[in-house]
C-alpha positions as MATLAB code, in Angstrom:
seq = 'XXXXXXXXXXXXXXXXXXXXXXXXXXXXXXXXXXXXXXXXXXXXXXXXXXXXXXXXXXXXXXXXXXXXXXXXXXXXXXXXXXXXXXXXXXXXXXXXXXXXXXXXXXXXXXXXXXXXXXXXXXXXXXXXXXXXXXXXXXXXXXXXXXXXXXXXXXXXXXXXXXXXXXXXXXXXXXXXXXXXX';
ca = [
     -14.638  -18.425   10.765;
     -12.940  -15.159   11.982;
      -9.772  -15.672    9.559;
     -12.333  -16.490    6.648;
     -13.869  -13.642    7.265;
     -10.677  -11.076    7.959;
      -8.058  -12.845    6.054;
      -7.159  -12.632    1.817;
      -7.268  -16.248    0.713;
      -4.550  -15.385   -2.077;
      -2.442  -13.056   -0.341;
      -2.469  -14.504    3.727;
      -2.917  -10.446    4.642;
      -6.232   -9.215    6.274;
      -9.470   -8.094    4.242;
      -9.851   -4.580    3.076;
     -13.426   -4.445    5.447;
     -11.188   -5.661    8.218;
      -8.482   -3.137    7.737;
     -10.794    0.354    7.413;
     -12.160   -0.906   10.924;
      -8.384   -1.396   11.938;
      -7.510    2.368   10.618;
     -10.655    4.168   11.965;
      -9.411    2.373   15.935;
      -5.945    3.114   15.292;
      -7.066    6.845   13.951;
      -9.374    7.549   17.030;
      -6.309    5.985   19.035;
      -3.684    8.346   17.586;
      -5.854   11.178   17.997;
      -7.053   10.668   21.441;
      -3.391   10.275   23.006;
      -1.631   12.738   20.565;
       0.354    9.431   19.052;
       2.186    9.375   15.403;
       0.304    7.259   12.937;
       1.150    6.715    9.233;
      -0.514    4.826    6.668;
       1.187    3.882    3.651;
      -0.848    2.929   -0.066;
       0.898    0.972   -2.555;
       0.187   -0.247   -6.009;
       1.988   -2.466   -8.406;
       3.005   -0.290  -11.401;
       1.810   -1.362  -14.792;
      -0.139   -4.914  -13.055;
      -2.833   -4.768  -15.817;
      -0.287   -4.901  -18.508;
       1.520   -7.424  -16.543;
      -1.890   -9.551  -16.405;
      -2.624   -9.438  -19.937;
       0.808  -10.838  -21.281;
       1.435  -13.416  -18.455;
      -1.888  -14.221  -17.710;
      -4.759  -14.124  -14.147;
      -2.666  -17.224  -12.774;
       1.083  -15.314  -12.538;
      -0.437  -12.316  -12.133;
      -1.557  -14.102   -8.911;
       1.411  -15.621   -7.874;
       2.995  -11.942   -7.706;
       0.248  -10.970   -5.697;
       1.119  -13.560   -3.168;
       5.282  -12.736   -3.622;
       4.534   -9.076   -3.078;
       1.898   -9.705   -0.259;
       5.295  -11.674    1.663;
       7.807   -8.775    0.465;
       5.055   -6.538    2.750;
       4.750   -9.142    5.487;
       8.616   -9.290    5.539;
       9.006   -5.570    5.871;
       6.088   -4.873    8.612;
       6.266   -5.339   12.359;
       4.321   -6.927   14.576;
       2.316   -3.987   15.293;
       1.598   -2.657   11.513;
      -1.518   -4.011    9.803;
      -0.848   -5.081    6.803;
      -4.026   -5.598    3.840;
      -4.784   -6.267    0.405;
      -6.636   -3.253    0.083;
      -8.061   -4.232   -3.431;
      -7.104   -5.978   -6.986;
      -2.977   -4.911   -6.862;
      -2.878   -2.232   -4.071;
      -1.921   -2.836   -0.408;
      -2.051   -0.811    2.368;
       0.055   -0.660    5.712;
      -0.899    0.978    9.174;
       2.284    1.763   10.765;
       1.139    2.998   14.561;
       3.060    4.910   16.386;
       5.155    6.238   13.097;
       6.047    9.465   12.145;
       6.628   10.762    8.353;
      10.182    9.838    8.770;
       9.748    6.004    9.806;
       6.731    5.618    7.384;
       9.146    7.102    4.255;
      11.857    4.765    5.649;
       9.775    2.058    5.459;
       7.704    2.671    2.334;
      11.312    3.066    0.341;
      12.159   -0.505    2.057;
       9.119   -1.855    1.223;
       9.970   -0.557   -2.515;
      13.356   -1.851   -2.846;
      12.400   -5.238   -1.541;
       9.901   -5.737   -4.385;
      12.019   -3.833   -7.169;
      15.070   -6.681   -6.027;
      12.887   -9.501   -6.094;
      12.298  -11.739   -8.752;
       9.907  -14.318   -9.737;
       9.592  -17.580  -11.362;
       7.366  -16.626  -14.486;
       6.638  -19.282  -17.418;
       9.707  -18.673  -19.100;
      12.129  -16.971  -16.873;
      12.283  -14.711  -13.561;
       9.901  -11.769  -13.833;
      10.236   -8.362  -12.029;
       7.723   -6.030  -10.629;
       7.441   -2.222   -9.487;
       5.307   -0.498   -7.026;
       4.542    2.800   -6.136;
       3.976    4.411   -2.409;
       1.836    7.305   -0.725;
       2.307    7.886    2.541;
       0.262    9.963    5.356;
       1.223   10.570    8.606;
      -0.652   12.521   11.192;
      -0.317   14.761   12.742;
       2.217   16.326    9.863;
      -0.961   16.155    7.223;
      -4.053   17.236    8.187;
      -6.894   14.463    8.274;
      -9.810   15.046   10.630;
     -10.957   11.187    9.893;
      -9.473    7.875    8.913;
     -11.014    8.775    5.410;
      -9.078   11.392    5.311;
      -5.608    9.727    6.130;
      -6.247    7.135    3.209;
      -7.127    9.965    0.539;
      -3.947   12.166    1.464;
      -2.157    8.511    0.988;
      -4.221    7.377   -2.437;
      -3.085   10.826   -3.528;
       0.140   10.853   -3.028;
       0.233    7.341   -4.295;
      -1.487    9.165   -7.837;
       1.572   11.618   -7.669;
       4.357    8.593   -7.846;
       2.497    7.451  -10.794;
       2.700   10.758  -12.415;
       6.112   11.296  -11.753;
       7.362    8.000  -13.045;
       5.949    5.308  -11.076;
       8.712    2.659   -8.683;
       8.668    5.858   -6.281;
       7.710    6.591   -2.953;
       5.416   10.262   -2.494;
       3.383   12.215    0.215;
       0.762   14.290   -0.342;
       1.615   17.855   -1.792;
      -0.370   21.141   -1.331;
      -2.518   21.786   -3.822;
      -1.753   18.560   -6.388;
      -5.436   17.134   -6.634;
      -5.952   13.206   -7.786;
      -6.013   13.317  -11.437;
      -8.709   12.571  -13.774;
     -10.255    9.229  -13.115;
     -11.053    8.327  -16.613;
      -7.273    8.363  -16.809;
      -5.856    4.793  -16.095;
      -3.275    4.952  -12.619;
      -1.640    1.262  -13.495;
];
């Protein structure tokens, strides 16, 4: 019942509900023993395109291929989610900005390199990266930490998507009416 209940059917990588309780423990954690903590949001570039030429069923299948690129690339003490639809997140304890950008641009590569079996040939995917990482960016809650990440994650889609960003003084999320895939 607990893995029903914490763990994505499609993907094998814990429940967005699971995770935020994950992040606000690890948050308090960081914060209480003056520990690094970064938190990386992704998003596959362009999936709702993707999903109306190839179709709900392949578009699934990449989920699950990009859900094991992430499991490949995290330890055994990151948390790794589906955080919703095509975006996955990544709580990398104990990591400073440095690590977290050195993984996020792993994690990238990886999915950028691998290929898929579609319905008539290998397919390729994209995804873009924010990263946080306290206590470089300011975040006086867990809440915090994931908006500095879903921002910067807005700025690698404005700057050309397949990218890896942190947040930037003063660049606000763009308009919302405004589609991010």
């Amino acid at each position: 019942l607990f893995n029903l209940a914490t763990i994505d059917g499609l993907t094998g990588l814990v429940v967005r509900r699971h995770f935020q309780a994950k992040m606000e423990e690890e948050f308090r954690r960081a914060k209480r023993y003056g520990k690094d903590l970064s938190y990386l949001m992704t998003d596959i570039d362009h999936f709702k395109k993707f999903n109306d030429t190839w179709g709900h069923q392949v578009g699934d299948m990449v989920l699950r291929e990009v859900a094991k690129c992430v499991q490949a690339c995290a330890r055994d003490t990151d948390i790794a989610a589906r955080y919703g639809g095509e975006e996955f997140a990544v709580i990398l304890p104990e990591t400073e900005l440095d690590g977290a950008m050195l993984f996020a641009e792993r994690l990238r590569q990886k999915v950028e390199e691998s290929s898929f079996d579609g319905p008539k040939g290998p397919l390729k995917v994209t995804i873009s990266v924010g990263v946080s990482s306290i206590p470089v960016h300011t975040a006086e809650t867990a809440v915090d930490m994931i908006k500095l990440a879903d921002d910067a994650l807005y700025v690698a889609k404005e700057r050309g998507r397949n990218r890896v960003e942190t947040p930037i003084e003063g660049v606000e999320k763009p308009d919302p009416g405004k589609d991010k895939n």
